[in-house]
C-alpha positions in Angstrom: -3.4 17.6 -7.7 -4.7 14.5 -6.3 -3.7 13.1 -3.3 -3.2 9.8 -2.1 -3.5 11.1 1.5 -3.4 14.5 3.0 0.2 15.9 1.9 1.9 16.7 5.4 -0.2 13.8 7.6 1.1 12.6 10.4 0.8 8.8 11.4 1.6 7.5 14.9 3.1 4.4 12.8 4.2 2.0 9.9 1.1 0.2 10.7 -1.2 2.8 10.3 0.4 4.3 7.2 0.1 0.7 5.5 -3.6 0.1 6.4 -4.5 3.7 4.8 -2.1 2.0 1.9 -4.2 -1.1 1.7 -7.5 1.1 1.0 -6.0 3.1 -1.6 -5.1 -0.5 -3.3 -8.8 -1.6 -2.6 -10.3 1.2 -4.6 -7.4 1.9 -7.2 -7.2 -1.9 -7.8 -3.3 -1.7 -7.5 -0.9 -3.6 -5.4 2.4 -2.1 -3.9 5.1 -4.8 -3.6 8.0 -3.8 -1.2 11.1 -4.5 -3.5 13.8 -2.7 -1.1 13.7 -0.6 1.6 14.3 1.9 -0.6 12.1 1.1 -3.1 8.1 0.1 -3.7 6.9 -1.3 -6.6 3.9 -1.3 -8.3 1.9 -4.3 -10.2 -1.2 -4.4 -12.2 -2.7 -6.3 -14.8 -2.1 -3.8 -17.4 1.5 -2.5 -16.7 4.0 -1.6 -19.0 7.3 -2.9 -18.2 9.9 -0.6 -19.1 13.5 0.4 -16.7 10.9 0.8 -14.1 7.5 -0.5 -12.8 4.7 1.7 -14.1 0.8 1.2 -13.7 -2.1 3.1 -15.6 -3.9 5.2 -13.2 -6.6 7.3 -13.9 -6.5 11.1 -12.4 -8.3 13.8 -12.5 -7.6 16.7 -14.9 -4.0 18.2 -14.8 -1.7 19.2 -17.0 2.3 18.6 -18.0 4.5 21.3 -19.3 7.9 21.0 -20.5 10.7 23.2 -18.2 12.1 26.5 -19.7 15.9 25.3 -19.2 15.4 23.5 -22.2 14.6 26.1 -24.9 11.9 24.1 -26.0 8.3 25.0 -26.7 6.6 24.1 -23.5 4.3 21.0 -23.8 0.7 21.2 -23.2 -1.1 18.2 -22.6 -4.7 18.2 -20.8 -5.6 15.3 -18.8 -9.3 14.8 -19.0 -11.0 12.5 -16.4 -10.1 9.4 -16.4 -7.4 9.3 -18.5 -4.9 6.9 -18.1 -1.5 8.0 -17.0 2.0 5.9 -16.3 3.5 6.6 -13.3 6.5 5.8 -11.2 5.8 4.7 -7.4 9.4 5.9 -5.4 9.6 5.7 -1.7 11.9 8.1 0.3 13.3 8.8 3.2 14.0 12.3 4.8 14.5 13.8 8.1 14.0 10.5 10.3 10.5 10.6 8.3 9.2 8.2 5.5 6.9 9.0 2.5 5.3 7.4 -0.5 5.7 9.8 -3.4 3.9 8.7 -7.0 4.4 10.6 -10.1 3.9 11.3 -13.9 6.8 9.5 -15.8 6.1 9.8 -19.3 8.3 7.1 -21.1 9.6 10.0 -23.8 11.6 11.6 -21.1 10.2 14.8 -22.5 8.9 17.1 -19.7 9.1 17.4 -16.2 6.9 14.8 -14.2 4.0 15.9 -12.9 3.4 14.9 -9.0 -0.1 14.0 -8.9 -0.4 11.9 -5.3 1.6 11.9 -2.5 1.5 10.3 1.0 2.3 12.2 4.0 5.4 11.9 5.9 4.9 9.5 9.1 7.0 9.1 12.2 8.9 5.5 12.2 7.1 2.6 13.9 6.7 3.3 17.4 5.3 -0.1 17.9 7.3 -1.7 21.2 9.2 -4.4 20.0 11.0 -7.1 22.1 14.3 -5.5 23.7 17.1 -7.3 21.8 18.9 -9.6 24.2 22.1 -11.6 24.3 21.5 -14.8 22.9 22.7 -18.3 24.3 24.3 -21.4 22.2 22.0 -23.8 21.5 24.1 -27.1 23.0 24.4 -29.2 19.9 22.9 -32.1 21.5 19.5 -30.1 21.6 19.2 -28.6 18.2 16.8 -29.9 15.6 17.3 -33.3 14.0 16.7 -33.7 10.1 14.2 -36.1 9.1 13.7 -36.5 5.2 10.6 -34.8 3.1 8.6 -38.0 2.7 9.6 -39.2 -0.2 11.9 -36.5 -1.4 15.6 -36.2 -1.2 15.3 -33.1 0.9 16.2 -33.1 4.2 14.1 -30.3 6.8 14.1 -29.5 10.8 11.9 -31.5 12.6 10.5 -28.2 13.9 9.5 -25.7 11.2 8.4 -21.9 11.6 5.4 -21.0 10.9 5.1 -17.0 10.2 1.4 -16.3 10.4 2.5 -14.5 13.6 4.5 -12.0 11.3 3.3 -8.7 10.5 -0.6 -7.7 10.5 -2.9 -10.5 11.0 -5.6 -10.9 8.3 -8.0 -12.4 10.7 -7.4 -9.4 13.1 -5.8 -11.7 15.7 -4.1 -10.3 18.9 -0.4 -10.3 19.3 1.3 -9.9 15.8 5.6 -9.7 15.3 7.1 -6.6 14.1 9.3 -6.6 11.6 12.2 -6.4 14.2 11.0 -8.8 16.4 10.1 -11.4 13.6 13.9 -10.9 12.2 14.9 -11.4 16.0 12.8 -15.0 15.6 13.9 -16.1 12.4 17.7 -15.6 13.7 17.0 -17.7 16.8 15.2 -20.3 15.2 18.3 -21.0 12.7 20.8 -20.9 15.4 18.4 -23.7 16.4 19.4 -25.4 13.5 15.9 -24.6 12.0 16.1 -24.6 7.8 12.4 -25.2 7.3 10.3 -21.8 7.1 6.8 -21.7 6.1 4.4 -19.2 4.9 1.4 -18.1 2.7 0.2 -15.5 0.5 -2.6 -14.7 3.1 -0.9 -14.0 5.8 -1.2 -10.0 6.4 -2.0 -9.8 2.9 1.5 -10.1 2.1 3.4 -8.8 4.7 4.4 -12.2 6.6 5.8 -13.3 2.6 7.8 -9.4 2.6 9.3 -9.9 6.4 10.3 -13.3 5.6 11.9 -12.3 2.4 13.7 -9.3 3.6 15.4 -11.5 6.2 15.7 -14.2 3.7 17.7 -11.9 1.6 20.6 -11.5 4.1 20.7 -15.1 4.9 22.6 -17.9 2.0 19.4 -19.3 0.5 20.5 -22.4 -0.2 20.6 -23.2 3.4 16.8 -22.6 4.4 13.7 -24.8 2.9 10.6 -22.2 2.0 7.3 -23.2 1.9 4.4 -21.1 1.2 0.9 -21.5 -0.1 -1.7 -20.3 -2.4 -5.7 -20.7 -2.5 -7.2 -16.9 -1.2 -8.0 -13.8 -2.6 -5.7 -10.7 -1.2 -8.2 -9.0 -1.5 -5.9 -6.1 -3.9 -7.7 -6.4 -6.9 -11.5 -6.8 -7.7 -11.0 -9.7 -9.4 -13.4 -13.1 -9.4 -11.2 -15.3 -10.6 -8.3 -14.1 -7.4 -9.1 -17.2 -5.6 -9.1 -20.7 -6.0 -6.5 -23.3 -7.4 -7.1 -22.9 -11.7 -4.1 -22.5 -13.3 -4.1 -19.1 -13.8 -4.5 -17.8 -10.4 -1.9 -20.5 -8.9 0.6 -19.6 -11.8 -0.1 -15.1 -10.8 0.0 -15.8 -7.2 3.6 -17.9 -7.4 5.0 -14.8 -9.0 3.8 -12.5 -6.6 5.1 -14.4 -3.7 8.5 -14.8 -5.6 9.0 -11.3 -5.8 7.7 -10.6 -1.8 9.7 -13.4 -0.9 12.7 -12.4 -3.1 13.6 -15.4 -4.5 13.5 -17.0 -8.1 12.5 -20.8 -6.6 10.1 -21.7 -4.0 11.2 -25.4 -1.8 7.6 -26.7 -1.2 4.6 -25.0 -3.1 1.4 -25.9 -1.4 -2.6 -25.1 -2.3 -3.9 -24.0 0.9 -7.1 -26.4 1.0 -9.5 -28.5 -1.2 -10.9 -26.5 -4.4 -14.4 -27.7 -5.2 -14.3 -25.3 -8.1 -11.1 -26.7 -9.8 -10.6 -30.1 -11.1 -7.9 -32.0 -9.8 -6.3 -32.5 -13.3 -6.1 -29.0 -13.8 -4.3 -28.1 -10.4 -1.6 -31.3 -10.1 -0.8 -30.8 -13.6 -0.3 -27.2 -12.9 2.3 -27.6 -9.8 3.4 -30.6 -12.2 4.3 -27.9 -15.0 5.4 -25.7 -12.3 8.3 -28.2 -10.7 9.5 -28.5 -14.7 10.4 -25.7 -15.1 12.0 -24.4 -12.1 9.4 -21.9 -10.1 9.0 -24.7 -7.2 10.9 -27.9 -6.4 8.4 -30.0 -4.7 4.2 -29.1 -4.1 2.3 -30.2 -1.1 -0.9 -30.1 -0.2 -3.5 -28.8 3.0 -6.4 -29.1 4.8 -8.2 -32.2 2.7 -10.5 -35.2 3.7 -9.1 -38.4 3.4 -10.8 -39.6 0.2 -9.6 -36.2 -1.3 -6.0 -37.0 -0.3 -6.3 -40.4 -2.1 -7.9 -38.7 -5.3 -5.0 -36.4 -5.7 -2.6 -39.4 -5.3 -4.2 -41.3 -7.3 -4.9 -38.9 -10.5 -1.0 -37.6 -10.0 0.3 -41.6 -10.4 -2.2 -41.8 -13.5 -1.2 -39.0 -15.2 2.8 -39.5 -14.4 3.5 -36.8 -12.4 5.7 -35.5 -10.3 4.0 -36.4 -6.4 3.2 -34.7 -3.7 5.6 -34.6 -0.8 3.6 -33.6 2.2 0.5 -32.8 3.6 -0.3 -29.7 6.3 -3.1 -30.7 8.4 -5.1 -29.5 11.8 -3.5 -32.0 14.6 -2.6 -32.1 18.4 -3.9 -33.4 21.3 -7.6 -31.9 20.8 -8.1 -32.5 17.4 -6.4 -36.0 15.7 -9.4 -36.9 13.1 -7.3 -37.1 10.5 -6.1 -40.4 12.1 -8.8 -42.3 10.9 -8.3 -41.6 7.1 -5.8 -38.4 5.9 -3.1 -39.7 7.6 -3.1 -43.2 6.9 -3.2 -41.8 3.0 0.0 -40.3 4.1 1.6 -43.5 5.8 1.0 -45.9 2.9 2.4 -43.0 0.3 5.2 -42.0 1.8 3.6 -38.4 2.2 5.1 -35.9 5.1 2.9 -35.0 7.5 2.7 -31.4 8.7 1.4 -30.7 11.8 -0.2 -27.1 12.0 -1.9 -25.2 15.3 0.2 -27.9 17.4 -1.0 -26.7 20.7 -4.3 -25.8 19.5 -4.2 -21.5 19.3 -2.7 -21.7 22.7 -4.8 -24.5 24.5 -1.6 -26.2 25.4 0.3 -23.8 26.5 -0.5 -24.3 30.2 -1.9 -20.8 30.8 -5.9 -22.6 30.7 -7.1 -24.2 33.9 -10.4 -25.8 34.7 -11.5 -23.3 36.7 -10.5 -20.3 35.1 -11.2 -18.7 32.1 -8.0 -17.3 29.5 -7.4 -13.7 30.2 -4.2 -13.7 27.4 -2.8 -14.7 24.8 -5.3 -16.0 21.7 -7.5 -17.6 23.8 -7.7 -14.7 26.0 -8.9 -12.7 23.0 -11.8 -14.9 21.9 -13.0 -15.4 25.7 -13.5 -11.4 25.4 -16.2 -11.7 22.4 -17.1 -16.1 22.5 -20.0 -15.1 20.3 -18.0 -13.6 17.1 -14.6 -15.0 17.6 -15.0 -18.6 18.2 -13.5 -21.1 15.7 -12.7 -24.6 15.3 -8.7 -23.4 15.3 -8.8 -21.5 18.7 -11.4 -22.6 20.1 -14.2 -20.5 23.4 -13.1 -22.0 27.0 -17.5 -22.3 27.2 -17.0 -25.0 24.6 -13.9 -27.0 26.3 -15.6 -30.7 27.7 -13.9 -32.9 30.3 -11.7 -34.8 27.4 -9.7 -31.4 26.8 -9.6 -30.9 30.9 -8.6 -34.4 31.4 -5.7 -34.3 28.5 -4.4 -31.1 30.0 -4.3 -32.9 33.7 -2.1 -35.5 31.9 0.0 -33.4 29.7 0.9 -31.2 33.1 1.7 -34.1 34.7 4.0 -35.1 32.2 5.5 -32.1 32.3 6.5 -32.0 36.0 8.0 -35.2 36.2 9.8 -34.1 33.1 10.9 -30.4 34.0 9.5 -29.6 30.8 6.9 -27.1 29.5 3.1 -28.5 28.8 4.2 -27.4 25.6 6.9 -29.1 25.0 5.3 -32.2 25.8 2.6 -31.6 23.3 5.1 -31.2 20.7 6.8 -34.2 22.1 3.6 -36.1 21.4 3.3 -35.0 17.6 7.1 -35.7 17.3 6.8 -39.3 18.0 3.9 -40.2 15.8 5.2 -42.3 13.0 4.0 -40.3 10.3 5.1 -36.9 11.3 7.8 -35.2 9.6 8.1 -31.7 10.7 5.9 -29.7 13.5 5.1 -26.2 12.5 5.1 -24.2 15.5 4.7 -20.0 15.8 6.3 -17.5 18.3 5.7 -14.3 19.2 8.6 -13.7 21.3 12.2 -14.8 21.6 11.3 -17.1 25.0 8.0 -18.6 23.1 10.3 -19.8 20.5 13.4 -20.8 22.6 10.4 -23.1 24.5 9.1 -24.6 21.3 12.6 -25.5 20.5 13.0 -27.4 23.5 10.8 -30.0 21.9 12.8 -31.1 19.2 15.6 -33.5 20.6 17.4 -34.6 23.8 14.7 -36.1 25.7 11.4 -38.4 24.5 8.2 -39.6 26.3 7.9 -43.1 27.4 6.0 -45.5 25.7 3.4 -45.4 28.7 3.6 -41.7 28.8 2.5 -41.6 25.1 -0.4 -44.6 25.8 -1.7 -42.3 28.5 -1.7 -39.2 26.2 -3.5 -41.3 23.2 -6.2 -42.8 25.7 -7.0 -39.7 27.4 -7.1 -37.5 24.3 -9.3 -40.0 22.1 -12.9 -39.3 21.8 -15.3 -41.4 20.7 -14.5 -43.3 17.4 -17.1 -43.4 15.0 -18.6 -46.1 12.5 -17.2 -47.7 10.7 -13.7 -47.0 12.0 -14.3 -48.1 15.3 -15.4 -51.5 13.5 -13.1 -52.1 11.1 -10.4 -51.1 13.8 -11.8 -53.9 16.2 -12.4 -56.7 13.7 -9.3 -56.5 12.1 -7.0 -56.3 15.2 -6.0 -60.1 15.1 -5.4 -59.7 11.4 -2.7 -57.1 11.1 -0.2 -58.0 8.5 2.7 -55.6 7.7 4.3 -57.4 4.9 0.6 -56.5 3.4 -0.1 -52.4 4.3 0.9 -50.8 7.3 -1.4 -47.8 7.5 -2.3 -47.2 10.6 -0.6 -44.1 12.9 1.6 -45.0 15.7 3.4 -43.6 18.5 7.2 -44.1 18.6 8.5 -44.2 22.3 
């Protein structure tokens, strides 16, 4: 027999059962796709599709034989090493316990299968989750407000949830969602009014996509706009061509997040970032061929330079097709480059802008001070090890200047006078610039979320309150912006292009 873990092992939870999962994928080169609760199942490159999902598998030597109850003779048949054998992945439940149990099926129903790998039981997730609590109506007069999909018919919440948060982190952050907790979220956010939801094949490796989908599949789909994204290797299958945006790996990954997201359409279908590797051609007439027939009804696009926002625009209007809608891009208070060129693609397109990382991996949250470091949260969590865990996304409190002190001064005054959270306001901010669409905010608890939501109607910043957030935010602009912004300040002409970002108060 060979196991798949130690037959009988215990596990202290669902997490730590899935992580010794995730190895046996790594060195199997499989991938185990939640299709039910009931039920795992199993793709690979080389499986044979019959009533159920089998995978080759090579095993060690064993042997089948047929049962005696059928009169038969009994069937011998060796299994040298590494001999391929189908299999059927079934997951069971017994005894308040849960186990993965893989067997033999041989597809002429001949003989008894074989077990050959089993999982031990393990105890269900003991992981706290949020206590479940009576939820209040959302007065209609502060639930979301619908702006349209940039040039699309579609109509989403000005506030969408992002789901990164959901499940195990890939990047090993702090502070992840259980399943309950995220299914806790997700029904909040649409009492809310929230129908935009937005996710990626990265996150967890999957497991944000399965969460979301699970819930999804209890919910009328028709009322919710999914958006997901595609550019990274899982990291399942040794495979060199897992990553990028060719055809091929766009075209595999959409199906895979179909079936973890269990649906037959994705709303918005978006490449995670710029692919040097990958001609432009090849990837806009790929989400082109992918709108035709049905997969996705509108692509997007994220994390690009300005002159590679314009180069997809422009190659997509040569070849005559179908445009992009939107754009998901870094921007808040402490980081607004895309101002000077991204955006203003964006504006003169009639592309959606999606904000991402709105308060900066917890900058704005009003738990960072001038005088004291972060002890929680995100920020807390890269304070503990600056060295290794410092990024441009959530960035060490060693490398915060006087412009990111000086904003947060601001935005807490703001606040007071308001009553509102610092968060809020910088949500506020995003909300009312002109080229902003949607905000995509993340929660990891029920009061994170209800706070977030507080943002999206019922109360604006001033037009001087907005002024004041713009002039204290802005750094330094560089050449040749800061020159052609000056020189051609007498000489702006509407009726001509109107490009440039704007606040709305």
């Amino acid at each position: 027999m060979n196991t798949l873990m130690e037959p009988g092992q215990k596990f202290d939870s669902f997490q730590s059962f899935e992580a010794a999962l995730k190895t046996f994928e790594r060195e199997r080169n499989v991938l185990f796709v939640r299709k039910s609760s009931k039920q795992i199942a199993v793709h690979h490159p080389e499986a044979l599709r019959l009533r159920y999902e089998y995978i080759r598998y090579e095993c060690k030597q064993g042997r089948h034989r047929g049962t005696e109850s059928t009169g038969k003779r009994p069937h011998r048949n060796t299994l040298k090493s590494n001999c391929p054998v189908f299999m059927r992945v079934k997951k069971y439940e017994q005894d308040g316990t849960f186990g993965l149990r893989i067997s033999t099926a041989n597809h002429n129903h001949d003989h008894q299968p074989v077990l050959i790998a089993a999982a031990g039981r393990f105890r269900k997730d003991t992981t706290p989750s949020q206590p479940r609590r009576i939820m209040s109506a959302v007065p209609a007069e502060k639930r979301v407000v619908y702006p349209f999909l940039g040039r699309s018919g579609i109509r989403v919440s000005n506030l969408c949830l992002g789901t990164m948060t959901f499940g195990d982190s890939h990047l090993g952050l702090p502070g992840q969602c259980t399943e309950a907790d995220a299914f806790q979220i997700m029904d909040r956010f649409s009492q809310w009014g929230g129908n935009f939801i937005d996710t990626a094949n990265i996150y967890g490796k999957g497991n944000s996509e399965m969460i979301v989908g699970k819930w999804l599949s209890k919910q009328p789909r028709d009322k919710y706009v999914l958006a997901t994204k595609v550019f990274f290797d899982m990291g399942c299958e040794n495979n060199v061509n897992n990553r990028g945006l060719s055809r091929r790996h766009m075209t595999d990954s959409l199906e895979r997040s179909l079936e973890r997201l269990r649906t037959n359409y994705i709303d918005l279908y978006q490449p995670h970032m710029w692919d040097d590797g990958t001609p432009p051609e090849e990837i806009l007439r790929t989400l082109d061929d992918l709108v035709r027939c049905g997969k996705i009804r509108y692509a997007g696009m994220n994390n690009v330079s300005g002159w590679q926002m314009q180069k997809l625009v422009d190659t997509s209007k040569a070849l005559g097709l179908n445009p992009l809608m939107s754009l998901q891009q870094q921007y808040n208070l402490a980081c607004r480059e895309s101002e000077y060129e991204a955006f203003q693609v964006c504006k003169t397109e009639g592309i959606a802008v999606l904000p991402w990382s709105p308060l900066k991996g917890g900058l704005f949250s009003g738990k960072i001070t001038r005088h004291s470091r972060p002890t929680e949260g995100r920020l807390g969590w890269v304070a503990e090890r600056e060295d290794k865990r410092h990024s441009q996304v959530a960035p060490a409190y060693s490398y915060l200047d006087d412009t990111i002190f000086n904003t947060l001064d601001v935005v807490e005054r703001i606040a007071h006078r308001h009553g509102r959270s610092m968060p809020q306001v910088a949500l506020r901010w995003l909300l009312q610039k002109d080229v902003v669409t949607s905000v995509i905010i993340g929660a990891r608890t029920l009061q994170q979320l209800d706070d977030n939501m507080g943002a999206a109607s019922g109360w604006t910043l001033s037009r001087e309150e907005m002024q004041q957030l713009d002039a204290t935010s802005q750094r330094p602009v560089p050449y040749p912006y800061e020159m052609l912004f000056r020189l051609n300040k007498e000489r702006f002409n509407k009726s001509v292009m109107d490009y440039h970002v704007q606040s709305q108060g």
